[in-house]
N, C-alpha and C positions, 0 to 999 in steps of 0.2 A: 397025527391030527389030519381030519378031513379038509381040504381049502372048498372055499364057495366054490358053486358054479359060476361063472359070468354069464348074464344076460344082457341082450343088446336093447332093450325096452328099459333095462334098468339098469343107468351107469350109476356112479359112487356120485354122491352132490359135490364132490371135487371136482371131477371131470366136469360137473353141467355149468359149474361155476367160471371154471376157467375157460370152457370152451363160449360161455356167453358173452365173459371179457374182451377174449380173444376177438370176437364176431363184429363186438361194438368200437374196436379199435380199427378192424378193417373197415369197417362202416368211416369210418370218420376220415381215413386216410383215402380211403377213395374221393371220400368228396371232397378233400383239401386239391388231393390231386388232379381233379377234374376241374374244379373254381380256377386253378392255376394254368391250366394249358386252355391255351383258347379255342384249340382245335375240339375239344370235348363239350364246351358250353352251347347250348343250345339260345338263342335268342327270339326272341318275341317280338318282332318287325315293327308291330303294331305299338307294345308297349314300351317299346325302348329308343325307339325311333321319336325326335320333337314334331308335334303336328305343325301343320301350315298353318299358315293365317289364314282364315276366311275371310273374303272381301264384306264389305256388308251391304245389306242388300237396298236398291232404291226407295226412295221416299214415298214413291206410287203402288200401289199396287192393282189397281181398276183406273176406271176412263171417265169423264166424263161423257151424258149424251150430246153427239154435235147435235143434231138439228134446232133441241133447242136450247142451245150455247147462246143464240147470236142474239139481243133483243129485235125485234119488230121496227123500233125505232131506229136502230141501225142500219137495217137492211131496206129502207126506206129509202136512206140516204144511199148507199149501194146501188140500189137497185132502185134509180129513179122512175122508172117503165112500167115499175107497179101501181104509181099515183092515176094512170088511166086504165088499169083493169076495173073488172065489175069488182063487186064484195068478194064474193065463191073463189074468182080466179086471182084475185091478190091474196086472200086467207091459202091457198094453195104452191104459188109461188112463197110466201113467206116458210111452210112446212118447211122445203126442200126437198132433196133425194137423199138418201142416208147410202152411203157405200156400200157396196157387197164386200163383208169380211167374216173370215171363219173364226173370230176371237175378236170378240171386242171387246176383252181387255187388255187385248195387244194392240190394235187399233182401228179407227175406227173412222170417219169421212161424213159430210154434207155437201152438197153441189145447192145452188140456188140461182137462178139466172129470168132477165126478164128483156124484154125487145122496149124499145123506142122508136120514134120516127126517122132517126137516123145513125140509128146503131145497134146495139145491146148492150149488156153489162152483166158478166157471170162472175161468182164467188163459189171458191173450193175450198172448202177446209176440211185438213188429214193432222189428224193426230196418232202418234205411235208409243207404245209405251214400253223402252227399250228392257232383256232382258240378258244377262250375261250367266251362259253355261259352264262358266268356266271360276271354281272356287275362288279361287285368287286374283276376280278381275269381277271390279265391283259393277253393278247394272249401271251406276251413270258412268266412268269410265268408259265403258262398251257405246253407250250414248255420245257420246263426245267423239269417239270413233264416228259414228254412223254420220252425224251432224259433219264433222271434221269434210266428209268424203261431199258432201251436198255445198259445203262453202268452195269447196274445189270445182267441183264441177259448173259452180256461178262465176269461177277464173276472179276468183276472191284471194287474196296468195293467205296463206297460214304465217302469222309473225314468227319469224325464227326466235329459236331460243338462244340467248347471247351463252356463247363458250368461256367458262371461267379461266380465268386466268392462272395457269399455276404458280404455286408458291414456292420461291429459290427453300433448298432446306436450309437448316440453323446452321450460322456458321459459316456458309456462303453469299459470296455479294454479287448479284447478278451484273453484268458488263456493261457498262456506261457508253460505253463506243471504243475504236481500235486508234489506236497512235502509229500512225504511218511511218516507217523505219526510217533512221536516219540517212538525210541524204534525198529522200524522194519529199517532191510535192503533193499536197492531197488536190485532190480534181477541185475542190473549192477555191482554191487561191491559184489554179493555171489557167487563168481568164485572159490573159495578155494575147492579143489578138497575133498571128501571123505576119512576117514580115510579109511587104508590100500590099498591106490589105487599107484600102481608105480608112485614114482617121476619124471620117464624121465631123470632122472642122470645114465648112466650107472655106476659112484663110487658107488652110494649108491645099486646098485643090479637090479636097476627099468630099465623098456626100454621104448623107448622115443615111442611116439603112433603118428602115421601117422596124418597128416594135413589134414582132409577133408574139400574141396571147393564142397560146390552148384554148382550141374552141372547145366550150363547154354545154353539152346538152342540153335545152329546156327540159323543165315537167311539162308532160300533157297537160291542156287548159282540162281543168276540173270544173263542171257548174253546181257542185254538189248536191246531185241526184244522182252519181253515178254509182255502178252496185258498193257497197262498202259495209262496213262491220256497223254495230249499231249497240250505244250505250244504253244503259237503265231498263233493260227487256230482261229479262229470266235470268240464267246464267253467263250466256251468249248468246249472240245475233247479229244475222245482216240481212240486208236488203238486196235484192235481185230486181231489175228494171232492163226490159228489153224491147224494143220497137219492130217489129217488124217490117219486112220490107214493102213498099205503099204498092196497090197493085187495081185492079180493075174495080174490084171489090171495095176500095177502101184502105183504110189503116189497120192494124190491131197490137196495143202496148199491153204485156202481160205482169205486171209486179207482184215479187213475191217477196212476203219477211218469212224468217226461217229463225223460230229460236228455240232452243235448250233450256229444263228446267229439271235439276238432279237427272234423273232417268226417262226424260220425257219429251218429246219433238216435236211442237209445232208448226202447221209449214199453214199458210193463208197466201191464196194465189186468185189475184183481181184482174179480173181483165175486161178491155174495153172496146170495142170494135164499131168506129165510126164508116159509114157509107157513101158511094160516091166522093165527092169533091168537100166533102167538109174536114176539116185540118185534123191532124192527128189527136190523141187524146193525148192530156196537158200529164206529163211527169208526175209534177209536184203533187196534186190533187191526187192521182191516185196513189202514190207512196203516202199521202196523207193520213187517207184513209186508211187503207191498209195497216200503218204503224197503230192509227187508234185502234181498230180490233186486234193485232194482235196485244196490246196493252190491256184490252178489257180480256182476254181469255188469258193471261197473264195472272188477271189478278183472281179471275174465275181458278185457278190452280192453286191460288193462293190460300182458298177457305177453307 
């Protein structure tokens, strides 16, 4: 009997059978084998790795316009110098100077200032609207920073943060105090003065020896006007008040409030400059003032 030829295009369907089994077994054991060694896994950084948290972002995202922030009737009162200009030249001073800035929605400024007979009286307000580049640090965060460094530089101190206390673990009793070995005195009860040291009995011949108290420090006399933090304004706030030193010229007192509101900086800086012999300008009056505008642009943030 003749046997087939064999051709390699056409095996027996036993062969393609077994050899497809065969294929899909190795298929399978590789990939067991490979899920199992860590060295073969390949990892997706992006998908397998937990994302950060995003900060989120501030409250603000534009500016108000300063110059007209401030009403007329305010700056009136600021700017008393203007009740003797003509029409044109007090509608002018009221405008202001608007800042040179390359982003006003990052921020933005007004100057406004007018002469008296025996002084002047100029108003600055700079607004900033803080922005943080950094995913994981949110824009008023980064604000509070910026703010934090201007209350330092006003020699404002920062309230530290009180340090918690740790907790003894379970099971443990933290120590009450040491019990002095037997045999020894604890420093409390060896009070018994020295032999041959005067009694302090004038019968017996001795004289009595003065009471010394630990001197103890004063506080600085406060008149409270001095620069200091300031409740019920934005976030936070303080108040800046500096005199300058009196000179040929005059006086000149510069007060500034400085407040924070989510991602946003305030600063309002008043200042007064009296001439010749006439008395310095009055504190109070100008921190006055100044706390009321920064209060109306407060609530200007507000709407």
């Amino acid at each position: 009997m003749q046997r087939k030829r064999y051709s390699p295009g056409r095996a027996p369907g036993t062969l393609l059978g077994l050899g497809a089994g065969l294929a899909v077994a190795l298929g399978a054991l590789t990939g067991c084998s490979a899920a199992d060694s860590p060295e073969g896994v390949t990892i997706d950084a992006k998908a397998g790795a937990a994302a950060a948290p995003v900060a989120p972002p501030g409250r603000y995202r534009t500016l108000f316009e300063p110059c007209g922030a401030v009403p007329q009737t305010t700056l009136r009162d600021l700017l008393p110098g203007t009740a003797s200009l003509a029409d044109a030249d007090r509608a002018k001073a009221f405008r202001g100077t608007a800042a040179v800035t390359y982003d006003t929605d990052r921020r933005v400024g007004c100057a406004w200032s007018a002469d008296t007979d025996d002084g002047s009286h100029r108003l600055v307000l700079d607004v900033e609207r803080v922005v943080s580049y950094d995913p994981t640090v949110s824009d008023a965060a980064r604000a509070q920073e910026v703010y934090v460094r201007k209350q330092l530089a006003a020699k404002i101190p920062v309230p530290a943060t009180p340090t918690p206390t740790p907790t003894p673990p379970a099971g443990t009793t933290a120590p009450t105090g040491t019990t002095p070995p037997t045999g020894t005195t604890s420093p409390a009860s060896a009070t018994t003065a020295p032999t041959g040291t005067p009694s302090g009995n004038p019968s017996d011949g001795g004289t009595t020896a003065p009471a010394t108290t630990p001197a103890t420090p004063s506080a600085p006399a406060t008149t409270g006007l001095e620069p200091r933090l300031l409740s019920g304004l934005g976030d936070i706030a303080f108040v800046d008040d500096t005199l300058g030193p009196a000179s040929a010229s005059g006086h000149q007192r510069v007060v500034s409030v400085v407040f924070r509101t989510s991602n946003v900086i305030v600063t309002v800086e008043y200042q007064q400059r009296t001439t010749g012999s006439v008395a310095a300008p009055d504190s109070k009056e100008l921190q006055d003032r100044a706390q009321n505008l920064a209060r109306l642009l407060a609530d200007r943030l507000e709407e």
